[in-house]
Every structure is written in structure tokens, then in C-alpha cells.
RODO-2510 file (C-alpha; in nm, 4 decimals, decimal comma):
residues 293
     n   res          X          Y          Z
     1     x    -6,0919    12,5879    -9,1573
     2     x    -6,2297    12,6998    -9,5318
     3     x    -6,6382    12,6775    -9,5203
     4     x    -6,7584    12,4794    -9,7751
     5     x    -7,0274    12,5981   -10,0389
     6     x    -7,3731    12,4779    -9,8990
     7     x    -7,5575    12,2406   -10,1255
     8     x    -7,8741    12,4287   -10,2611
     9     x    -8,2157    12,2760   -10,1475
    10     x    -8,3911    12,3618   -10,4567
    11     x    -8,7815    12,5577   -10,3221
    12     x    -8,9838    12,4261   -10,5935
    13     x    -8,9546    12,1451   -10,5018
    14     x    -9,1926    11,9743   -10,2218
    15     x    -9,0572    12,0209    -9,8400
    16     x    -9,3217    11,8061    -9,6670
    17     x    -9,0254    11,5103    -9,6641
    18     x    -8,7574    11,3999    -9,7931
    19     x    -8,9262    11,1038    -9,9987
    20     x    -9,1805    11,4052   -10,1597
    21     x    -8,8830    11,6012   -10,2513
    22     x    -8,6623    11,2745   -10,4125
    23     x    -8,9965    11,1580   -10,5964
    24     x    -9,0701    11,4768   -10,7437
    25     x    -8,7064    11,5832   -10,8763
    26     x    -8,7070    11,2247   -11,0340
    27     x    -9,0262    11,2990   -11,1943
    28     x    -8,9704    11,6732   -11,2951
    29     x    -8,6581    11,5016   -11,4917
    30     x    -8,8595    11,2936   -11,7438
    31     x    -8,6793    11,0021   -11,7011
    32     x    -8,9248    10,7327   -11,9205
    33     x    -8,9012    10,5021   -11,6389
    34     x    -9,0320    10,6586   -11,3619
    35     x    -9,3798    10,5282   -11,3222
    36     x    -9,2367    10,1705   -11,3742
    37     x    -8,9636    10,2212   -11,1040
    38     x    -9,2795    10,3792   -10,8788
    39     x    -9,4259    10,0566   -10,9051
    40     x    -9,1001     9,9095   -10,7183
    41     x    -9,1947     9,8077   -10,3321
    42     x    -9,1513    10,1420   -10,0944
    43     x    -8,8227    10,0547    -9,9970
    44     x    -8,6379     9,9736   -10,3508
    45     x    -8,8276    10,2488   -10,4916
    46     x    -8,7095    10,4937   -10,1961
    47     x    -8,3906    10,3751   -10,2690
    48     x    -8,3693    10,3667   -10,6452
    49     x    -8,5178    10,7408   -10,6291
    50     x    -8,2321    10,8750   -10,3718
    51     x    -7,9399    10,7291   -10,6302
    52     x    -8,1176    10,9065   -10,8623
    53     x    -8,1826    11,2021   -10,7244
    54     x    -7,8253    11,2231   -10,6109
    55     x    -7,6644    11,1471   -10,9400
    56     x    -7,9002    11,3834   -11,0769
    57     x    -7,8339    11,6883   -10,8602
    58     x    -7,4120    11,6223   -10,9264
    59     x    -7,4495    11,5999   -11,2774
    60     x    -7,6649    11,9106   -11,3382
    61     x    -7,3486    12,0711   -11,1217
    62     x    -7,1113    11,9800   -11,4020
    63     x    -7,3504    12,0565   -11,6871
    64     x    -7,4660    12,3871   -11,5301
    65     x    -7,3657    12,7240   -11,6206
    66     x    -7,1527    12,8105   -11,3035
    67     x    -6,7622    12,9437   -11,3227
    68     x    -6,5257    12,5856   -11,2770
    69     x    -6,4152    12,7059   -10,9646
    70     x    -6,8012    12,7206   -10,8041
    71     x    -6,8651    12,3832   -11,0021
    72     x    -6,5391    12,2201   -10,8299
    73     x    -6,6939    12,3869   -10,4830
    74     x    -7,0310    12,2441   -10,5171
    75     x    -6,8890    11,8776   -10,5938
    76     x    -6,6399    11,8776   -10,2883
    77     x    -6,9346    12,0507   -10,0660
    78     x    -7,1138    11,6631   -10,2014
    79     x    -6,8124    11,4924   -10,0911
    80     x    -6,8259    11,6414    -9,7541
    81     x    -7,1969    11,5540    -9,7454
    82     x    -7,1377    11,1711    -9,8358
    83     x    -6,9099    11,1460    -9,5353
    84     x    -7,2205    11,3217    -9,3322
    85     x    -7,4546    11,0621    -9,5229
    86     x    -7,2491    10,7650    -9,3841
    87     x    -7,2369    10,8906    -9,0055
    88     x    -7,6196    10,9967    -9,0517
    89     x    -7,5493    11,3679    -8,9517
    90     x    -7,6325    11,4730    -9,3183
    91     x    -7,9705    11,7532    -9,3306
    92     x    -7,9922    11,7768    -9,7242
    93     x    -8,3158    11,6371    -9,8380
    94     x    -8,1601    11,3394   -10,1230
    95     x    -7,9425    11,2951    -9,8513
    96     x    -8,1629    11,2029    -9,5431
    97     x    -8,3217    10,9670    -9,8307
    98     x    -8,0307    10,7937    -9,8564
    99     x    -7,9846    10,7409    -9,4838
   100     x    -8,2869    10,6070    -9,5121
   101     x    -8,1481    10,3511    -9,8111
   102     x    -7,8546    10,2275    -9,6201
   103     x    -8,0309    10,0728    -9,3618
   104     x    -8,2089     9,8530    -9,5654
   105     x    -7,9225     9,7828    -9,8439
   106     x    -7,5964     9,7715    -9,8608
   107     x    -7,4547    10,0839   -10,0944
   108     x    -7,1069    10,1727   -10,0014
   109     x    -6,9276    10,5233    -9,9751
   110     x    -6,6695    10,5291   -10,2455
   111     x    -6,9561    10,4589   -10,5288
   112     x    -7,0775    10,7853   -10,4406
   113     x    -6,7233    10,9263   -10,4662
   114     x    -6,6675    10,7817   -10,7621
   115     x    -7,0094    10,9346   -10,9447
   116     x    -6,8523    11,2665   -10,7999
   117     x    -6,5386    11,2161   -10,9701
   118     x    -6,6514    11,0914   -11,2604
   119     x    -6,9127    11,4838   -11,2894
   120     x    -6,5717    11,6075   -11,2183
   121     x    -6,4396    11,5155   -11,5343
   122     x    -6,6836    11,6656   -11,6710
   123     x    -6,7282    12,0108   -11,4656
   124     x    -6,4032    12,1300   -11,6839
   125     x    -6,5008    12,2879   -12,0078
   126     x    -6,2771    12,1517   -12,2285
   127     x    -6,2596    11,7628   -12,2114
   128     x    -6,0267    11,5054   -12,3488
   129     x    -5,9393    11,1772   -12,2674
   130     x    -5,5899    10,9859   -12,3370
   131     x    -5,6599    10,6708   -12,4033
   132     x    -5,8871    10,3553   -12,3921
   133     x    -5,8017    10,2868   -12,0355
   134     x    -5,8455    10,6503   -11,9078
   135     x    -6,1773    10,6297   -12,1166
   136     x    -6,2973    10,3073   -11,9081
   137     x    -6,2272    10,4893   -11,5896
   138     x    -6,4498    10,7530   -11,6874
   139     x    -6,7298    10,5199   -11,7530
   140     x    -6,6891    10,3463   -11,4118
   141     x    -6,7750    10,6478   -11,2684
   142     x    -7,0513    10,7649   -11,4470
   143     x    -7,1689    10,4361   -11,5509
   144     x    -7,0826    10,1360   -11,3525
   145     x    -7,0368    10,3347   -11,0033
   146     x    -7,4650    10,4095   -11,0763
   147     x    -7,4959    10,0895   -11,1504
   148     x    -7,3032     9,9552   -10,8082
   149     x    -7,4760    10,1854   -10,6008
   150     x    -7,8364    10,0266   -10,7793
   151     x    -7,7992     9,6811   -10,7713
   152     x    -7,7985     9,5911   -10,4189
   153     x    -8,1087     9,7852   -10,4199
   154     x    -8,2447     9,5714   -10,6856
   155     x    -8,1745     9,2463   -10,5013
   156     x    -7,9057     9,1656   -10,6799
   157     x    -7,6464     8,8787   -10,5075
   158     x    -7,3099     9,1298   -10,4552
   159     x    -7,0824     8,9157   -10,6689
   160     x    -7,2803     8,9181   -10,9816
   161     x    -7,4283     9,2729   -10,8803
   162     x    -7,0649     9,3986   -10,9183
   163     x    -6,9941     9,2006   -11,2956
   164     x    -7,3101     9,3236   -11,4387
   165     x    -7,2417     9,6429   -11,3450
   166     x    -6,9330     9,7117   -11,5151
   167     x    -7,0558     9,4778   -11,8234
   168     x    -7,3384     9,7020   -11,8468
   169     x    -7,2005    10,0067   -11,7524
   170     x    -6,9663    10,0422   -12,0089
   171     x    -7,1824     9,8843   -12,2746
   172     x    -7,4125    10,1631   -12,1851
   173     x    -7,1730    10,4906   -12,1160
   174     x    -6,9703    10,3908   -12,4684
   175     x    -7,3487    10,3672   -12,6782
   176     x    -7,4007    10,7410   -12,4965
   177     x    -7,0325    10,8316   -12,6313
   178     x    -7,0635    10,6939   -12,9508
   179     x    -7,4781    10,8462   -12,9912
   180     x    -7,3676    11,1905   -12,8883
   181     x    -7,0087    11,2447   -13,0768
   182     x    -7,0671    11,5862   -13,3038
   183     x    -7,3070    11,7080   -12,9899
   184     x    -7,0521    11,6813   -12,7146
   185     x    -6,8027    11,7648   -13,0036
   186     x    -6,9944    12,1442   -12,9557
   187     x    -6,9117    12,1477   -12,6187
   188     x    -6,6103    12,0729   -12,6718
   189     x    -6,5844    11,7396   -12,5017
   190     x    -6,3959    11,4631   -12,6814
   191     x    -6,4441    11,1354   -12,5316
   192     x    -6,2781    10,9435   -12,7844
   193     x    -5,9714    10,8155   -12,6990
   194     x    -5,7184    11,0356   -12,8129
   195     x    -5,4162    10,8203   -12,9104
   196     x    -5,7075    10,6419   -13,1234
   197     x    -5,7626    10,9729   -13,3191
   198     x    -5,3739    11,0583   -13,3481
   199     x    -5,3924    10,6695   -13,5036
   200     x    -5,6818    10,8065   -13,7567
   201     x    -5,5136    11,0607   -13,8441
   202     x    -5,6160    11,3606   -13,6301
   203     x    -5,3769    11,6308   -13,6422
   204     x    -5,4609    11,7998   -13,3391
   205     x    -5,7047    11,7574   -13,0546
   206     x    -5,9124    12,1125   -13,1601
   207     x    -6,2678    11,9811   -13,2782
   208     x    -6,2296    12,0068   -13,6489
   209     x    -5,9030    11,7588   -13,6124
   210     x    -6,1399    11,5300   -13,4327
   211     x    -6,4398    11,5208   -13,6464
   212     x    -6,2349    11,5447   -14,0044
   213     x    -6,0028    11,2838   -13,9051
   214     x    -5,9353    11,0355   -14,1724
   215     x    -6,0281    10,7222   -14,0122
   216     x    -6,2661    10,8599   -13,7804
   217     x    -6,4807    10,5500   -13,8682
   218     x    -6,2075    10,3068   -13,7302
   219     x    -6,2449    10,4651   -13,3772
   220     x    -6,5753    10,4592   -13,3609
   221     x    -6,6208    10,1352   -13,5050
   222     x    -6,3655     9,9750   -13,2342
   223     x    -6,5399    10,1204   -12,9811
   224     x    -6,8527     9,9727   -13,0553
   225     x    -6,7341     9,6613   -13,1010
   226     x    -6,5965     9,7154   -12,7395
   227     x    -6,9603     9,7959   -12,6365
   228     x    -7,1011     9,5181   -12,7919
   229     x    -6,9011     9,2831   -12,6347
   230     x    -6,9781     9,4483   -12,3029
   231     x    -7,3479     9,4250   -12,3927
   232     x    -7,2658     9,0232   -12,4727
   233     x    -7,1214     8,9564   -12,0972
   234     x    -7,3969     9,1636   -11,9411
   235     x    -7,6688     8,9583   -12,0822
   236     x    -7,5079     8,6406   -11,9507
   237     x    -7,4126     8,8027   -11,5994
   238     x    -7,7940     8,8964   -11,6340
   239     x    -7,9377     8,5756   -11,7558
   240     x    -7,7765     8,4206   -11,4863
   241     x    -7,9079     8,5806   -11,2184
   242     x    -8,2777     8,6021   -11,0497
   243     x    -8,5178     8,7333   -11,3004
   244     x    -8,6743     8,9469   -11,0406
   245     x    -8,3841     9,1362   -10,9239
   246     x    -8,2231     9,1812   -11,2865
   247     x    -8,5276     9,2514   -11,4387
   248     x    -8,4528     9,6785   -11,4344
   249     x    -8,0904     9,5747   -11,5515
   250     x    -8,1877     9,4214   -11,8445
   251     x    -8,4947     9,6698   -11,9149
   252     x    -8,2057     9,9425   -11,9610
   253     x    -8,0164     9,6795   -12,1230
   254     x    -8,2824     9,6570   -12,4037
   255     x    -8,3166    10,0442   -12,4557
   256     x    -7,9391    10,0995   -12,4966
   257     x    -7,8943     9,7774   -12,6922
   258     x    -8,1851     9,9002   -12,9731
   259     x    -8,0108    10,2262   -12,9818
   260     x    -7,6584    10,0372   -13,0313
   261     x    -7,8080     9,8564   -13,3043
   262     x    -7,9650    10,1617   -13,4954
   263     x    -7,5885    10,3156   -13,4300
   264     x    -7,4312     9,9688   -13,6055
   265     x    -7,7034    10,0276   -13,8809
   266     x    -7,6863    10,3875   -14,0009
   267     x    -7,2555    10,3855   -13,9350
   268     x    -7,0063    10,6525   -13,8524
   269     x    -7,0046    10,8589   -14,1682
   270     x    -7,3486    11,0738   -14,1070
   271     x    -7,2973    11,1290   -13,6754
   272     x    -7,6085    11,3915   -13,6693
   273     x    -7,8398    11,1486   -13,7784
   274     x    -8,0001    11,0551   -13,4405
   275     x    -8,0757    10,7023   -13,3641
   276     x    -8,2467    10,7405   -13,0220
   277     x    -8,5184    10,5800   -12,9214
   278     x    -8,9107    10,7460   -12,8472
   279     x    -9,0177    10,8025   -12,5056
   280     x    -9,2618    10,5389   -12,6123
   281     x    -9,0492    10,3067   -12,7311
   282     x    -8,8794    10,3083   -12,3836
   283     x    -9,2621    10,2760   -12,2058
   284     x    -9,3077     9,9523   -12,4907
   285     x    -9,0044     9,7417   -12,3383
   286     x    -9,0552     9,8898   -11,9183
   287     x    -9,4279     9,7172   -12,0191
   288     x    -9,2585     9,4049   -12,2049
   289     x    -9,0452     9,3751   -11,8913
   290     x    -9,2942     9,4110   -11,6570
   291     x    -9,1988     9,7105   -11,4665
   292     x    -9,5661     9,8583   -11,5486
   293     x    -9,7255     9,5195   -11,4226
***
């Protein structure tokens, strides 16, 4: 039988519990949110900090620095640990958290595969996707799969937990493609469709085809239409649903919808300019939306 890699316990971080090692990665990473989603009752906030903490530890495996081959090892070592998460034999800190989480809410297994899959994609160093419907997929992994895993948490009934989700998951993953264009462009990661940029006119898929194409503009202005139409059904799914429970779905709605807009206002012809928003802009609308209350 072939050992897997053991996921790293990182020793900077606190080993008193699990909960003191979960809060303080999710603080160490910045997020602008975190002393709004602190204010969450102990168990949402236990469980909003384990998805976190878990999506954050398989990311920073695809964005590290390893070879592809450790990278691939680390993310199937995670898949083995889900399975050990879901029959409650798992030891890793994040994971004994989210033990902890699935007694009190209903998160199910393949979410978690999916987020794996989807830092998959990205664990390769050279990415390119096919088409708009191989494009979707990735944001249901990286996006919407978060999002499933989060609203049960929330409080959110499972039906319209599973629509806003993907609304807002793709509204949100295709405003982070179309922000970060020449910067994953450097890495080179393409996540616009590529039979789009063969229809601009890219000759190739090497960077310089991409970013030189013709009718660049057309591709990224389709796909933001695409978004905002996403962003349109989320914010009925959301206004819909119990103000309490949606409340930190449409806070992150807000943030990614003011960045869409400054993306619809300076256009697709200067992509460095950055349109992101201030850490306290974000701490403006978690107060407006009464996550600091």
C-alpha cells in the first residue's frame, strides 16, 4: 500500500486546540472579515473558521512553491483526510474542527472534494481552460463548492443555500478572473476561455497571443456580462431568503459587486489598473451589514 504524504501541522501556530489553531491561521491570513465573522455565535463561527481554514491550507498547496508531483501528493494526502473527517478518525488540527462542524450542520463530503479538485487545477503550472463550460466547472469548485460547504453553516434553508451558491459563486470567481487577467497572465494561468480567444483572434495560447489578441475586449466584456447576471439572480435568491442567515452572503456580495462595477467602469483596454477595493472599504460594508454589530 503507497504511504501517503502527511499533512503538515504548521508549529507557529497555537497547539492548545484545535479551535486556537483554526482562529489564528484565519487571522494570520488578513482576511478583512475576520473580526465580523468572530462576532458569529461559537458554533457558526467554529464552523465558518474550519471551511476556512481548510480551503486555506489546500490553496496555499497549489500556490506554493513545491515540485507538481509533491503538490498533487499533498492534495490526495487531503482527500484521504476528508474520508477520515467523515468517519471522525481524522487527528489534523482544521480537521478535528470540522468534526466538530458536522455535528451541528449539515456540510457534505464531495464539497470538500470538489474545493480539492478545483486547487488541483490550479497546482499545474501552466493553466488553460477550453471553454465557457470547462470555465464554470472550475468556479464550482473554487467558488460555489466554498460557498455550499458555508451556507448551511449560515442558516441558510438547503434549497436556496444551494441556488445562491452557484449564483454567487460564479458572480464572484468570474469578477476574481476578470480583476486579475495580466497578473495570473505572469503565472501563466489563462482562465479565459480559450475557444473565446481563438474567436478574438488569439493566435496561440502562449501569453502574448492572449493578452494582444484583437478582440480581447469582447471576451472579457461577455464574461462580465455573465457575472453580472449571476450577481442579478444572487441578489434575488438572497433577498428572498432570511435576512439573518444571508446576511454574510450578501456582505461578500457587496464587496465583489463594487469591485465589478469599478471593472465595468475603467474597461478592458488598461487590465493593470487595479480596481480593488481598501481593506477599509471592506470593514465600511461588514459594519453597514451588521457583522460588526
Amino acid at each position: 500500500m503507497t504511504m501517503r504524504m502527511n499533512i503538515p501541522i504548521d508549529p507557529t501556530l497555537p497547539s492548545s486546540s484545535p479551535d486556537a489553531y483554526v482562529e489564528a491561521m484565519v487571522k494570520r491570513a488578513g482576511t478583512s472579515f475576520f473580526w465580523g465573522m468572530r462576532r458569529l455565535e461559537p458554533a457558526r463561527r467554529r464552523g465558518v473558521f474550519a471551511v476556512y481554514a481548510f480551503c486555506r491550507d489546500v490553496d496555499d498547496v497549489a500556490d506554493g512553491d513545491l515540485p507538481l508531483d509533491q503538490k498533487i501528493e499533498l492534495l490526495a494526502a487531503w482527500r484521504d483526510e476528508v474520508d477520515r473527517i467523515f468517519d471522525g478518525t481524522a487527528t489534523h488540527p482544521i480537521s478535528r474542527t470540522i468534526i466538530e462542524t458536522l455535528k451541528k450542520f449539515d456540510l457534505q463530503r464531495q464539497d470538500f472534494i470538489d474545493v480539492i479538485d478545483g486547487m488541483e487545477m490550479d497546482a499545474h503550472p501552466r493553466v488553460r481552460i477550453k471553454d465557457i463550460n470547462e470555465l464554470e466547472l472550475y468556479c464550482d469548485r473554487v467558488a460555489c463548492a466554498v460557498g455550499r460547504l458555508c451556507v448551511p453553516i449560515f442558516g441558510l434553508k438547503h434549497e436556496e443555500g444551494i441556488e445562491l451558491s452557484r449564483a454567487l459563486g460564479l458572480a464572484l470567481e468570474l469578477t476574481n478572473i476578470l480583476r486579475d487577467v495580466t497578473e495570473d497572465a505572469g503565472r501563466d494561468r489563462v482562465y479565459l476561455p480559450a475557444d473565446m480567444l481563438a474567436d478574438a483572434g488569439a493566435v496561440g495560447q502562449g501569453i502574448e497571443d492572449v493578452l494582444t489578441a484583437p478582440r480581447l475586449n469582447d471576451v472579457c466584456a461577455s464574461l462580465a456580462k455573465r457575472a453580472g447576471n449571476y450577481f442579478d439572480q444572487a441578489r434575488v435568491i438572497a433577498g428572498a431568503a432570511d435576512p439573518n442567515a444571508a446576511r454574510p452572503a450578501i456582505m461578500m456580495m457587496e464587496v465583489y459587486h463594487r469591485v465589478y462595477l469599478r471593472l465595468l467602469r475603467r474597461g478592458w483596454n488598461n487590465l493593470d489598473q487595479d480596481v480593488g477595493l481598501s481593506k477599509f472599504s471592506k470593514i465600511i460594508i461588514a459594519i453597514r451589514y451588521g457583522l460588526f454589530s
